[in-house]
C-alpha positions as CSV (number, residue, x, y, z in Angstrom):
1,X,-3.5,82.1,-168.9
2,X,-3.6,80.3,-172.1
3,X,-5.9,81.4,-175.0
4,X,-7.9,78.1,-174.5
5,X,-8.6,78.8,-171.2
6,X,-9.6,82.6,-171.6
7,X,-11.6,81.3,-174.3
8,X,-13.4,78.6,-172.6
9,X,-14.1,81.3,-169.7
10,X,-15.7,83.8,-171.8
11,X,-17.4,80.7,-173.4
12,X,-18.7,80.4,-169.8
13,X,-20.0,83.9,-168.9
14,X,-21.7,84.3,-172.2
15,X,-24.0,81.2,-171.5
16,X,-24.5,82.1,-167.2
17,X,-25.2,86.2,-167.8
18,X,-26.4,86.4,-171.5
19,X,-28.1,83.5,-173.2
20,X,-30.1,81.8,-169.3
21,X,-33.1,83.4,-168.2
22,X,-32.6,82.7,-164.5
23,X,-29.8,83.1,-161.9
24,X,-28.5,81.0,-159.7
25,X,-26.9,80.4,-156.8
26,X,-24.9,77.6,-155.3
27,X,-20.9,77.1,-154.5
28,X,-19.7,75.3,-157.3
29,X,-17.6,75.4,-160.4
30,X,-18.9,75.7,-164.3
31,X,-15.7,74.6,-166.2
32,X,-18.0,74.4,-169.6
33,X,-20.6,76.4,-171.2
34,X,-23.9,75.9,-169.3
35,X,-27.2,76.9,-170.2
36,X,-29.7,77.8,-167.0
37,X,-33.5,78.1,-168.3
38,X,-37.1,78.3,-166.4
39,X,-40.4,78.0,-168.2
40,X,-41.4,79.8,-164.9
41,X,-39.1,82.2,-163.7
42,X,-37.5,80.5,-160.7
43,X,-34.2,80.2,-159.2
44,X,-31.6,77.4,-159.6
45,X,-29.8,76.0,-156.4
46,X,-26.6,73.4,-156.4
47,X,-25.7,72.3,-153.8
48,X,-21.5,72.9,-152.9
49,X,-18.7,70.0,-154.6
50,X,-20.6,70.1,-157.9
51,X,-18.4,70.4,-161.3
52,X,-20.2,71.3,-164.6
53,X,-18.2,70.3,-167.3
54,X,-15.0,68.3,-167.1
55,X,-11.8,68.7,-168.9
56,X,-10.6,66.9,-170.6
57,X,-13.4,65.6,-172.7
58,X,-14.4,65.2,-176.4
59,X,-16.3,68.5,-177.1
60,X,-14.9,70.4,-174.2
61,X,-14.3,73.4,-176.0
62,X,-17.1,72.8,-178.5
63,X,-20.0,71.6,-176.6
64,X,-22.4,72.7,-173.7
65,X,-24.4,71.6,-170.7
66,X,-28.3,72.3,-170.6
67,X,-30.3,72.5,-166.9
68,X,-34.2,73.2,-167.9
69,X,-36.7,73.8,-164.9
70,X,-39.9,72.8,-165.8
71,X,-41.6,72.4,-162.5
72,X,-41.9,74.1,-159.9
73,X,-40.1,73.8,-156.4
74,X,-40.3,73.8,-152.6
């Protein structure tokens, strides 16, 4: 494994178990930093197929993706 890419995975884990107030579940790949964040406490779902991030692009190893809950759900 290249640095990049251990970097960019640790990237990763620090934003989904550290720095989001919610878990979530769902069978899908994060392949850049994403923030998960409830005003409410509820869970995110995603559905299966679904790619967070996308190399390569501008500010892949700089940048980061941001899903806020606001409402509520089902």
């Amino acid at each position: 494994m290249k640095i990049s890419q251990l970097y960019q995975k640790i990237r990763v884990m620090y934003y989904q178990y550290i720095l989001s107030n919610t878990r979530i579940q769902g069978d899908f790949e994060i392949l850049s930093p994403t923030l998960f964040y409830t005003l409410k406490g509820g869970q995110i779902c995603i559905e299966n197929e679904v790619y967070l991030g996308y190399f390569p692009s501008l500010y892949f190893y700089s940048g980061s993706n941001h899903i806020d809950v606001r409402g509520g759900g089902w």
